[in-house]
C-alpha positions in Angstrom: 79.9 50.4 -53.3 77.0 52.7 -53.5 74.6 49.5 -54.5 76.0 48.1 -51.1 74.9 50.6 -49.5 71.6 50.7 -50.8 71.3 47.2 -50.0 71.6 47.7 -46.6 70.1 51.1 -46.2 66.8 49.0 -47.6 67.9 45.9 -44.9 67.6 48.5 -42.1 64.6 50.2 -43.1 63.0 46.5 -43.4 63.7 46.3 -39.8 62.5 49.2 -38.7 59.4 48.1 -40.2 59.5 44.5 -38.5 60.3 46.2 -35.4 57.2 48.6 -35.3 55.0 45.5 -36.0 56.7 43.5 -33.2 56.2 46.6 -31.5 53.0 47.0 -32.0 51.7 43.3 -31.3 53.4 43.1 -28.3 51.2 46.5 -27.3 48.4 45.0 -28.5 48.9 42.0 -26.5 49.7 43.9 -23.3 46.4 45.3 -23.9 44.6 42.2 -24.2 46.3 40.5 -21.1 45.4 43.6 -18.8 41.7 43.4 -20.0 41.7 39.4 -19.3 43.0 40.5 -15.8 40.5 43.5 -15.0 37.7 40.9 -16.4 39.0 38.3 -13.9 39.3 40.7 -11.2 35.8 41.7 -11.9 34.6 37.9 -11.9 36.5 37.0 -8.7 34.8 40.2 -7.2 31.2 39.2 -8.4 31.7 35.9 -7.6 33.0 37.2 -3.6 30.0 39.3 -3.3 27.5 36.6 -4.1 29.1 33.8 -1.6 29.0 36.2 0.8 25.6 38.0 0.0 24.5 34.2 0.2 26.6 32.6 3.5 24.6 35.7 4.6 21.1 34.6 3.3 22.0 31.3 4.7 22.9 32.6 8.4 19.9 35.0 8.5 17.6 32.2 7.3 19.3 29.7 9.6 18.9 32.1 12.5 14.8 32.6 11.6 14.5 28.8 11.2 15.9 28.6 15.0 13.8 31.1 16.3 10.6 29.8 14.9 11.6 26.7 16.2 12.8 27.7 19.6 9.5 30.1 19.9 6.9 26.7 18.4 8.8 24.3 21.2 7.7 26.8 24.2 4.7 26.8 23.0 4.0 23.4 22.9 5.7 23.2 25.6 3.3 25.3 27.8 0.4 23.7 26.1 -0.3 27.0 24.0 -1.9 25.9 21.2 -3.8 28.9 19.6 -0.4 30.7 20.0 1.3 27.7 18.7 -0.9 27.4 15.7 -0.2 30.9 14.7 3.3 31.1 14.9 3.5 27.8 12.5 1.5 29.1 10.2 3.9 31.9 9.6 6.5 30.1 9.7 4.6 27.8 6.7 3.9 31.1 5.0 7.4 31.8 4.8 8.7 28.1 4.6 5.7 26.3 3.0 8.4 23.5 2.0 9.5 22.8 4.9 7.3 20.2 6.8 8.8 21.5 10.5 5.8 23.8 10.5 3.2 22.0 9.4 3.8 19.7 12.1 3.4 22.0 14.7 0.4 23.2 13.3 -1.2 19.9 12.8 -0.1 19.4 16.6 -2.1 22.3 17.7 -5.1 21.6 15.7 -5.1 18.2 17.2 -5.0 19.2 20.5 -8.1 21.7 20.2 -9.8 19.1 18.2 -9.8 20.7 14.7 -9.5 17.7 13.0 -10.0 18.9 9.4 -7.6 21.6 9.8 -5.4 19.2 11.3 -5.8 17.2 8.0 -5.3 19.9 6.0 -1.7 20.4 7.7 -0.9 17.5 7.5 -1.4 17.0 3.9 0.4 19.9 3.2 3.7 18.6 4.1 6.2 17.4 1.4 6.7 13.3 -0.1 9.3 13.3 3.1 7.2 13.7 5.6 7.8 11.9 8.1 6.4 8.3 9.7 4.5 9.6 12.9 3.0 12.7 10.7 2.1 9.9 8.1 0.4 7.4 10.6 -1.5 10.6 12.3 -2.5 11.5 9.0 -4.3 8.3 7.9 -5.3 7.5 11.6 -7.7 11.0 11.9 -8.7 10.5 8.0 -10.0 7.1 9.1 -11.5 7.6 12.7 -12.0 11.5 13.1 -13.2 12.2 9.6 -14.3 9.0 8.3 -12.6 9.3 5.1 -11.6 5.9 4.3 -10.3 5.6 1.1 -8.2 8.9 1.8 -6.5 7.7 4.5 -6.4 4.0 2.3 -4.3 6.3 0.1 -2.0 7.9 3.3 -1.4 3.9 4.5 -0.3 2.9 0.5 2.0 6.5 0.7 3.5 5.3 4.4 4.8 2.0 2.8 6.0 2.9 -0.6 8.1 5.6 1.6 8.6 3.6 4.9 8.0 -0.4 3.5 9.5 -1.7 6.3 6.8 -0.3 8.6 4.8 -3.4 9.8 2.2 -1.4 11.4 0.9 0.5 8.3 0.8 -2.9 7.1 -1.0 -4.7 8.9 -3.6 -1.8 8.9 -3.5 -2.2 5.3 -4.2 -6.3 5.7 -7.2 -5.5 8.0 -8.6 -3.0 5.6 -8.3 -5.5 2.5 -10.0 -8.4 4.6 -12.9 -6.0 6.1 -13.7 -4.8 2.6 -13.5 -8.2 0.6 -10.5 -7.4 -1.3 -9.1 -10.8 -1.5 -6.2 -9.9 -4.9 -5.4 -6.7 -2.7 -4.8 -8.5 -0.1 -2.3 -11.1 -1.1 -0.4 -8.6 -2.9 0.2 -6.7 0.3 1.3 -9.9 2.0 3.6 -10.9 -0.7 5.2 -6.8 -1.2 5.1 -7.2 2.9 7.3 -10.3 2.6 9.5 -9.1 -0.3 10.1 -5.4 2.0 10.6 -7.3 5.8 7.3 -6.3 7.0 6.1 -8.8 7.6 4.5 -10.4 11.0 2.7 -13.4 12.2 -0.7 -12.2 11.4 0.4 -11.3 8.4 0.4 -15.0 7.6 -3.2 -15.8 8.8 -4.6 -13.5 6.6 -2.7 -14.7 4.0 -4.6 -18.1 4.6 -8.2 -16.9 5.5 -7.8 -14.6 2.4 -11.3 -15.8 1.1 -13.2 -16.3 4.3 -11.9 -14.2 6.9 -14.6 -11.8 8.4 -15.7 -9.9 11.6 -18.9 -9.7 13.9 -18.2 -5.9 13.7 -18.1 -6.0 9.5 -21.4 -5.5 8.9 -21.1 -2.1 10.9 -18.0 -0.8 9.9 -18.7 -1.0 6.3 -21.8 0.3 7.3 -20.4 3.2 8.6 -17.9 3.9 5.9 -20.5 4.2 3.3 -21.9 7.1 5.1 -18.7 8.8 3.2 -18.8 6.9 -0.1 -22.3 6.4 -0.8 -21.7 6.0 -4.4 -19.0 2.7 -4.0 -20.0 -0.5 -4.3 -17.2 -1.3 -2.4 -18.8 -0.9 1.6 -22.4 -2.2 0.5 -21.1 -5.8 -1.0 -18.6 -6.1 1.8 -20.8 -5.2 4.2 -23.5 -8.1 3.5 -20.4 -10.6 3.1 -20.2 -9.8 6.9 -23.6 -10.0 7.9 -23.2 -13.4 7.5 -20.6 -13.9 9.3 -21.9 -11.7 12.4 -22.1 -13.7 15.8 -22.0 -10.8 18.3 -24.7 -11.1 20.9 -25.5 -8.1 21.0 -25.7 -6.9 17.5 -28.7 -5.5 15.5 -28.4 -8.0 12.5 -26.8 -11.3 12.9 -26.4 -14.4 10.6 -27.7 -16.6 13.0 -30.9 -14.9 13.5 -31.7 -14.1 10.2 -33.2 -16.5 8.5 -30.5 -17.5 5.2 -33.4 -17.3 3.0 -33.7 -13.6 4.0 -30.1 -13.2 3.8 -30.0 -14.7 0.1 -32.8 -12.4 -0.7 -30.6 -9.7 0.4 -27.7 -11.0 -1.6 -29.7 -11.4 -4.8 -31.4 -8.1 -4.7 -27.8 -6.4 -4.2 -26.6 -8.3 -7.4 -29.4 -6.6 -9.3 -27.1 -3.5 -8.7 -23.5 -4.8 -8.6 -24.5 -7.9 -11.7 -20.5 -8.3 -12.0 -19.6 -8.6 -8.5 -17.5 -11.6 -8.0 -17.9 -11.4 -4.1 -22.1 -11.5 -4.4 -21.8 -14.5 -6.8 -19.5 -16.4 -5.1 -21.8 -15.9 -2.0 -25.2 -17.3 -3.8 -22.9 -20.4 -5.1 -21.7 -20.8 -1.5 -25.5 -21.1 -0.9 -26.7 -23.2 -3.5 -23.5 -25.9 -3.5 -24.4 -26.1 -0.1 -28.5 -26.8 -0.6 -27.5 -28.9 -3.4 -29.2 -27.1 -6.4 -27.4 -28.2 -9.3 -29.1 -26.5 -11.9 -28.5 -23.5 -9.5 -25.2 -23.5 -9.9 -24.7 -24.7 -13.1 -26.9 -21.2 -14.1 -24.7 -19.4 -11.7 -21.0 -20.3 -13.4 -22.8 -19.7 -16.8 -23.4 -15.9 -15.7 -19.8 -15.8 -14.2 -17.7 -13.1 -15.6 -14.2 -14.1 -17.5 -12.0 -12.5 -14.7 -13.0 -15.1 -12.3 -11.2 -17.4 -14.4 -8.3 -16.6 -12.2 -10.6 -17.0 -8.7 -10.0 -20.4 -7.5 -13.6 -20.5 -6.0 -15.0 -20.6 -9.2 -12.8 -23.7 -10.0 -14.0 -25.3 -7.0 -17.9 -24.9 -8.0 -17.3 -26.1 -11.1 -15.6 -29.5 -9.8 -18.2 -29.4 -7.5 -20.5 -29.7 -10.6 -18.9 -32.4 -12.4 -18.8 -34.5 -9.0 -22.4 -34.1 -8.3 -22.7 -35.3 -12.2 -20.0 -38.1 -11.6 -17.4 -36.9 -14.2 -14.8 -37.6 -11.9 -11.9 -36.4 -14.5 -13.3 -33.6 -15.1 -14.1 -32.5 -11.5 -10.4 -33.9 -10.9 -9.1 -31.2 -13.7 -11.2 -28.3 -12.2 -9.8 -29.3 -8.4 -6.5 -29.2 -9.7 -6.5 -25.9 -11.0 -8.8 -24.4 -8.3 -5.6 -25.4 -6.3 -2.9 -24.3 -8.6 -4.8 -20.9 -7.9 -4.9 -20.7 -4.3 -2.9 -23.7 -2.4 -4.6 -22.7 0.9 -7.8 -24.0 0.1 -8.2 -26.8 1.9 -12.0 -27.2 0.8 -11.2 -27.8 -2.6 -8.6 -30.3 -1.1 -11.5 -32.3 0.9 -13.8 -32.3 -2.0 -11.0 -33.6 -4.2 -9.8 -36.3 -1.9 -13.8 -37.5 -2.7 -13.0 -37.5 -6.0 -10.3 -39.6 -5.4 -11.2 -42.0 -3.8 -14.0 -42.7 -6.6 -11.4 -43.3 -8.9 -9.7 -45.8 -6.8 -6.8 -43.4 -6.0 -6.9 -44.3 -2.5 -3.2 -43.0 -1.9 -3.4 -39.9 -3.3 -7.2 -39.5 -2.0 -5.4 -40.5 1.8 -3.1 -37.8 1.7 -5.0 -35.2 -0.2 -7.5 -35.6 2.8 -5.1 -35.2 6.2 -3.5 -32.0 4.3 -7.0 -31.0 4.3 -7.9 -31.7 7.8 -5.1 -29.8 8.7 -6.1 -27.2 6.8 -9.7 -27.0 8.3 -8.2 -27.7 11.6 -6.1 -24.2 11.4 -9.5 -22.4 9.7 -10.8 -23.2 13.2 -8.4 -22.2 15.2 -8.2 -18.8 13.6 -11.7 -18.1 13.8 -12.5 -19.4 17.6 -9.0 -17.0 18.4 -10.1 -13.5 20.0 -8.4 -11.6 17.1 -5.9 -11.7 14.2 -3.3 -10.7 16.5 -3.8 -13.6 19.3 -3.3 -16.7 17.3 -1.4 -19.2 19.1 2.5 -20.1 18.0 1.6 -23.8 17.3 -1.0 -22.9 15.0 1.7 -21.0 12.8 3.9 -23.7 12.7 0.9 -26.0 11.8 0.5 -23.7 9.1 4.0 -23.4 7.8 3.5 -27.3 7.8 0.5 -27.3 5.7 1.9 -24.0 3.4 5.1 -26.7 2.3 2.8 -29.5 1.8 0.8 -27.4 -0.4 4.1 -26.7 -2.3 3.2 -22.8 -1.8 7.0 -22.9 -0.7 7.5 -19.3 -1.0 5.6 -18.2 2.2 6.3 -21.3 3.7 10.0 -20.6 3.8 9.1 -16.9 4.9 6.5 -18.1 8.1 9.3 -20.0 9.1 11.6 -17.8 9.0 9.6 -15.1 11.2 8.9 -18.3 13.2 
């Protein structure tokens, strides 16, 4: 008996010990759950504060964005535009993101005639600005400023943002034609086609790509050089339109200087620019058309490897091996001057010569009436006032002669827009 009761005198006192620990735990863990809480209470709290320090932020900036923008409205409103300018500039000091401001301040500029402030303004604004601040923006670069090749840069901004603006690119077509860029051109007309930009004209440049010029040309590069009198760019593209100059009234015209004079021109411009594709495919021009066939032959010697990919240069030398009678190889060099640029519809004529020399009188018959038509719309673009008054039926006659030239890409595209 007294071992029994040992037994469970040591039971209990294990108990009691078990207990104490249970005890103890669950004190512990009380502890812990009421620090998780405070810690959560202090969380939610923080977190409380800080929406509502910030839905307050948020109101008082809302309300200071309305004001500036009810106070910048009256203003223009009443035609105030020193007033105006100042109030958007502090609004830009305190917004500079924001291109709200900046368009007000550029508005004010423009309307006291700062135009290089205006500029400034307007290039301050973010990559969203937006399409009338953009077009304003390259339009004073270009005429207020003369800074072409900035606002070249605005127009190339416009469309990779807006590329379904057709009027940025056709401003972007007739800068590429005036300035001889013939590869820059086409690859606005294609990107035009691909975004829906495209218009009518945009097709008629796409076809005069090589030849297309203005009586004002001369001048305007003329002019543009003033700002870039280091480029090569404005002097070369500016005696490719002398030639073409007919005006009346103008100071140097193509018809009244003698060619020889004009070739001297060309030749001592080379002496600068010796790579210039545009210079030596104007002195070839010339001396295919004299008949000079050692010219020529000197000429493509001195030709530079990229314009293996300029179909004039094809077309010179099958004009080389015609004059010699290789017919083949003049057929070969036609060919591939027209792989390269279907449009040409000289290289067609010249061929259908070659053609018919090899008793191909077929292909020679056809080869020439797709190149008649082709000369036929050449004229009728150049006797039209401008780009942008070319008759409907001389479209579809080019949508005609685009799918018999299998260039069926645009062809399907004029035709659609037709």
């Amino acid at each position: 008996m007294p071992m029994k009761n040992k037994v469970s005198s040591d039971h209990s006192a294990s108990h009691s010990v078990f207990d104490e620990s249970a005890s103890i735990a669950s004190s512990g863990h009380t502890q812990r759950n009421r620090r998780a809480r405070r810690w959560l209470l202090i969380c939610l709290l923080v977190l409380v504060v800080g929406l509502s320090i910030r839905l307050s932020s948020q109101y008082q900036t809302s309300r200071r964005v309305r004001t500036f923008q009810r106070q910048c409205d009256i203003l223009l409103a009443d035609e105030n535009w020193p007033e105006l300018e100042n109030q958007a500039r502090q609004w830009a000091a305190w917004q500079p993101l924001a291109n709200e401001p900046w368009h007000f301040a550029a508005q004010a500029a423009i309307h006291m005639e700062q135009w290089e402030q205006a500029v400034l303004y307007l290039e301050s604004m973010s990559s969203e600005a937006s399409l009338a601040d953009l077009k304003e923006l390259a339009r004073l670069q270009m005429e207020a400023l003369n800074l072409p090749l900035q606002s070249v840069a605005t127009l190339q901004r416009t469309r990779k943002s807006y590329p379904k603006d057709t009027e940025s690119h056709l401003r972007l077509l007739f800068w590429y034609s005036m300035t001889c860029q013939r590869q820059a051109l086409e690859a606005e007309v294609r990107q035009a086609i691909a975004d829906g930009a495209d218009e009518l004209p945009t097709y008629a440049h796409y076809f005069a790509k090589q030849w297309l010029t203005y009586n004002n040309g001369f001048q305007m590069n003329h002019f543009w050089a003033e700002a870039e009198p280091e480029s090569p760019l404005f002097e070369v593209a500016g005696s490719v339109h002398m030639k073409a100059n007919r005006s009346p009234d103008a100071q140097v015209l193509a018809d009244r200087l003698p060619v020889d004079e004009y070739i001297a021109q060309v030749r001592e411009l080379r002496k600068k620019y010796p790579a210039n594709s545009e210079l030596l495919a104007a002195l070839l021009d010339y001396q295919c058309e004299a008949g000079d066939l050692d010219a020529v032959t000197r000429l493509l010697i001195e030709a530079a490897s990229e314009t293996a990919t300029d179909n004039r240069f094809w077309r010179y030398k099958g004009w080389v091996h015609m004059a010699r009678q290789e017919w083949s190889q003049a057929e070969q060099a036609y060919n591939r001057s027209l792989e390269l640029w279907p449009s040409d519809w000289l290289s067609r004529q010249e061929l259908a010569t070659v053609l018919r020399r090899q008793n191909k009188a077929e292909m020679a018959m056809a080869m020439q009436e797709l190149a008649d038509l082709g000369k036929d719309i050449e004229q009728a673009i150049r006797l039209a006032p401008s780009v942008m008054s070319i008759s409907r039926s001389t479209y579809e006659d080019l949508q005609r002669y685009l799918l018999d030239s299998d260039d069926h890409e645009v062809a399907q595209a004029l035709r659609a827009k037709l």
